[in-house]
N, C-alpha and C positions, 0 to 999 in steps of 0.2 A: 698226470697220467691216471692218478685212480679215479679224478672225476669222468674222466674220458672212460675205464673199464668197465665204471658201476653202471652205464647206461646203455653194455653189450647185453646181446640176449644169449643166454646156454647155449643157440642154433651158431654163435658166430655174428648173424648179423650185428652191424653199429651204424645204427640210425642218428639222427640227431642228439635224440633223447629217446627215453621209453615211450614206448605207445607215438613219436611222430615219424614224418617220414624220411625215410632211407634213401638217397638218394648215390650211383656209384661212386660220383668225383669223390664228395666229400667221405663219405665211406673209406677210402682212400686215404684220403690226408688222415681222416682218424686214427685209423690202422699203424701209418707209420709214425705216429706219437708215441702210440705203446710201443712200436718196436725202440725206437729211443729211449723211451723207458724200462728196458730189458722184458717187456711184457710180450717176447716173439711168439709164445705160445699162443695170444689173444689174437695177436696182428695175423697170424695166420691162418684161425679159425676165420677170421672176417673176409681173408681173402680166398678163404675153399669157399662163403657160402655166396661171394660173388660167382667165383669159376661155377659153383652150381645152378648157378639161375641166368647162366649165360644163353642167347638165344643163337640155333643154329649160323646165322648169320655173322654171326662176330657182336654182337649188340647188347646189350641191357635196356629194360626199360627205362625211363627217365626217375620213376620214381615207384617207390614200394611202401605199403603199411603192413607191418603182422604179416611178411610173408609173404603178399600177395602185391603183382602189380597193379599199381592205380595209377599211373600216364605212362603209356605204353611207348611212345614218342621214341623215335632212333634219332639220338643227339652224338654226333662224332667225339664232341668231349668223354663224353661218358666211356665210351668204345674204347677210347687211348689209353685211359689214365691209368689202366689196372699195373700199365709196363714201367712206368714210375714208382707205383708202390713194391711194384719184386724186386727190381734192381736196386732198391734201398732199401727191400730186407735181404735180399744178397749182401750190399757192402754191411749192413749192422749185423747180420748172424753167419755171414758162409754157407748156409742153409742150402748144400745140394738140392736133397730130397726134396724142396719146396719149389725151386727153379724148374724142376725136373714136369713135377706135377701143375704147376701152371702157366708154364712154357707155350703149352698147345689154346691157352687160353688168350693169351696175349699175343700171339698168333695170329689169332682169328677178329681179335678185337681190331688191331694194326691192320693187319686186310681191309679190313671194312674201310677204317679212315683212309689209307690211300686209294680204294673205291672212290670215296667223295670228293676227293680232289679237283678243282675247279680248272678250267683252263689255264685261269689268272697265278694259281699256283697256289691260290688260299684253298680251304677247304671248307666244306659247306656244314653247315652247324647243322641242318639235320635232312635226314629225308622224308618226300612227301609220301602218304599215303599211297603212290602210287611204284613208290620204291627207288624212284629216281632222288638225286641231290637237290636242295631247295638251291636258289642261286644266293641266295645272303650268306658271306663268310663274318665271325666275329672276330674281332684283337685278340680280347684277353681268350678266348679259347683256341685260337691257331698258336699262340702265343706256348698254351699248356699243350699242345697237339705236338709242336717244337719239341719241345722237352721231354714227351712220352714217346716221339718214335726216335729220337738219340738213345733214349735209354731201353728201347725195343731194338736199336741196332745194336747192342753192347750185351742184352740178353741173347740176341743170336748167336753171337760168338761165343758166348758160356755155350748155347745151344748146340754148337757147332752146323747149328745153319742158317749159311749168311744169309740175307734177306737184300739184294740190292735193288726191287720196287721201293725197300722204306729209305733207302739211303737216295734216291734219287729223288726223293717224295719231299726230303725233310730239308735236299741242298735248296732244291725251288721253291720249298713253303720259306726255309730263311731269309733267304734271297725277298721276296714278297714281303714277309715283314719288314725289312729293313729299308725297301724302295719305292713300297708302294701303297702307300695308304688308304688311296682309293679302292684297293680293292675288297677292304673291308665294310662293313655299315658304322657310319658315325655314332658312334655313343661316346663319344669324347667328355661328357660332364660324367661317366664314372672313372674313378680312380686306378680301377685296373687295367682300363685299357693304357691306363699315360706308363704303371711301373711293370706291367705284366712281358712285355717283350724285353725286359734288363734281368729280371726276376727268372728269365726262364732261359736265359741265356745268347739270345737270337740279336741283343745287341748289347756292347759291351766293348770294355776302355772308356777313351773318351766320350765316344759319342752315348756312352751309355750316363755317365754322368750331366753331358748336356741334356740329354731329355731328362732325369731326374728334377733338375736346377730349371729346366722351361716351365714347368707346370707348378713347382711346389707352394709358392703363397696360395695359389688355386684349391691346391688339397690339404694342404696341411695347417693345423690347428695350430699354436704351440702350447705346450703342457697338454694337452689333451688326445692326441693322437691324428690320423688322416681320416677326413671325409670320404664316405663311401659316394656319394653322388657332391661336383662342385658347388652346386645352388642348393644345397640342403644343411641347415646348420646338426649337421648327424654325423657324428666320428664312431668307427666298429673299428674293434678288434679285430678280427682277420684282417681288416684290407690294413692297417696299421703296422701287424706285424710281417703282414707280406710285402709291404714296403721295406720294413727292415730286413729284409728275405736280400729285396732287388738293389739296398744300399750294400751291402754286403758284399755281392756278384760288381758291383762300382770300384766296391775299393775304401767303401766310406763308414765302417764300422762303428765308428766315433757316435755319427748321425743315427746309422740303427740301434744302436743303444737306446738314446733318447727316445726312438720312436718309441722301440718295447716299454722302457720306464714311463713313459708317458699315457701309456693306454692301460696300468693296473689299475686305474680307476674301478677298471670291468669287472678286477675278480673278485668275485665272490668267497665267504668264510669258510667252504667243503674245495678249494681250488679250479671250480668252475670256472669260465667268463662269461658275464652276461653279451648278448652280441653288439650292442649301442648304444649312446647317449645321445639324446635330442639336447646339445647343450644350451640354447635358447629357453628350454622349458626344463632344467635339468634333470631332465625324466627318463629311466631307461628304457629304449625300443628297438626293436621290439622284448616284450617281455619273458625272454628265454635263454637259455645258458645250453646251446648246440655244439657237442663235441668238436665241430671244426673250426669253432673258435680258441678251444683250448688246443686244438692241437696245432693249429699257424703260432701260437705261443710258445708251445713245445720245440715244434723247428725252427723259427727264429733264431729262440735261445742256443739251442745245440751248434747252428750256424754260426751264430760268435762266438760260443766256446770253445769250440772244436771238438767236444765231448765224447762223441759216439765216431766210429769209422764212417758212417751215413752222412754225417756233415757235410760232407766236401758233396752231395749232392746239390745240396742250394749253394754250398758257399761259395763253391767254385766249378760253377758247370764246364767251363772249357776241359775239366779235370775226366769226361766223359770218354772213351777211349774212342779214338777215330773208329770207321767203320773197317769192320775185319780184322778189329785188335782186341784185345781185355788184357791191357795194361795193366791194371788196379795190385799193388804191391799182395803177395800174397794169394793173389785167385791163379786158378788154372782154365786154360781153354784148348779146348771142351770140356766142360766135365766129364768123369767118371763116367762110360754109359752114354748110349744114345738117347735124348731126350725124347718119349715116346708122343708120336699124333694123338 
């Protein structure tokens, strides 16, 4: 976690590193490493200077340096993900006050994604310059799109306003992931599209351990971790430990273990991770130590241990409260007070 904090800036932003680029998803994942790390005070600075630079639309840019956007690009991932990182610093701090205040942001973002929604029931990775949906949906991003409007239905009921466009949006994008695979774009030689639909919850039991076990000599190294792309002798840390993410969500603990111990190769002497090893030329690549590598680290681990009350977001997403509930031992719904527009 402290390599993850030394590379925030005083404004809140968490870019990769200092001086690159910021981009929302992973911004995100950053954020709730420090909340893991008791670090809520960081996690929420990062997450007021997202709500701040949100665009009337529900959107973010795709990417930022120093402040300033440099690919302007409306990517529906980026729009969802913010409602992933509230509702897991709601379960790690109880943090009314912060629900409260970025409620209307996550709002707006979820809007926008069920905006994009496809016929087919995918949703469309970005829109064109003309403001309409592009028609290519991705896996691994419907996949994360799954898991941020479950967890935007379970903020509404903190909210106490239900949202049933996202709950009708997230039964047919499930449903899609789980039947129909055509309707996404083949990128099958990356890694995330094979564990990203177990990892996020949209399949799971059995059949979540069969696709684990259909691709894994395909991706996986041994001792050394998963390859990011099948035909590239190249194992990263994140996609390593978000497989230990989606063995987890299986049932298979045992195996995410391994994975985590097997990609420390990466850290670094200050607890960085470098992001990969070309193990053919045992070189690492590319040459940089990006917060959201140490932070799939971060949550991996909390995910096997059970460490933080946040856990049980990856470790066990059915644990998500159906729509119009907020189950979660300890919380109240509604909060305190109307969550302001």
């Amino acid at each position: 976690m402290a390599a993850i904090a030394a590379e925030q800036h005083p404004d809140g932003a968490l870019p990769w590193s200092r001086g690159a680029q910021l981009d929302p998803w992973d911004s995100v994942e950053a954020a709730m490493a420090l909340d893991v790390g008791g670090e809520h005070e960081r996690a929420a600075a990062a997450y007021r200077w997202l709500a701040a630079r949100q665009r009337p639309d529900g959107s973010w840019a795709a990417e930022y340096r120093d402040g300033a956007a440099t690919s302007p690009a409306v990517e529906s991932n980026h729009a969802g993900y913010l409602a992933v990182g509230v509702w897991h610093s709601w379960l790690a701090s109880r943090d009314e006050r912060l629900v409260r205040e970025l409620w209307p942001a996550v709002r707006r973002g979820l809007d926008l994604v069920v905006r994009m929604q496809l016929s087919s029931g995918a949703v469309s990775w970005a829109l064109r310059p003309d403001g309409t949906p592009d028609d290519t949906a991705l896996l691994t991003g419907n996949a994360s799109l799954f898991q941020a409007l479950r967890c935007g239905v379970a903020l509404a009921g903190l909210a106490g306003e239900p949202q049933p466009d996202w709950e009708l949006a997230v039964t047919d994008l499930g449903t899609t992931l789980r039947t129909d695979p055509g309707a996404f774009a083949d990128r099958s030689r990356y890694s995330m599209d094979w564990y990203y639909p177990v990892l996020a919850g949209a399949v799971t039991g059995e059949a979540a351990r069969a696709r684990l076990a259909g691709d894994w000599d395909r991706f996986v190294v041994p001792g050394l971790g998963t390859r990011c792309v099948a035909d590239r002798p190249w194992v990263t840390g994140a996609e390593t430990c978000e497989l230990a993410l989606a063995l987890v969500v299986a049932g298979q603990p045992d195996a995410a273990r391994e994975q985590v111990a097997a990609m420390q190769h990466l850290r670094h002497d200050d607890g960085s991770y470098w992001t990969g090893l070309v193990y053919a030329d045992d070189a690492r690549w590319p040459v940089e130590r990006p917060t959201w590598t140490a932070a799939a680290v971060v949550l991996a681990v909390d995910a096997l241990a059970r460490a933080t009350p946040a856990s049980g977001l990856f470790a066990d997403p059915s644990a998500l409260p159906a729509p119009g509930t907020v189950d979660v031992p300890g919380s109240a719904a509604p909060l305190p007070g109307r969550v302001e527009s």
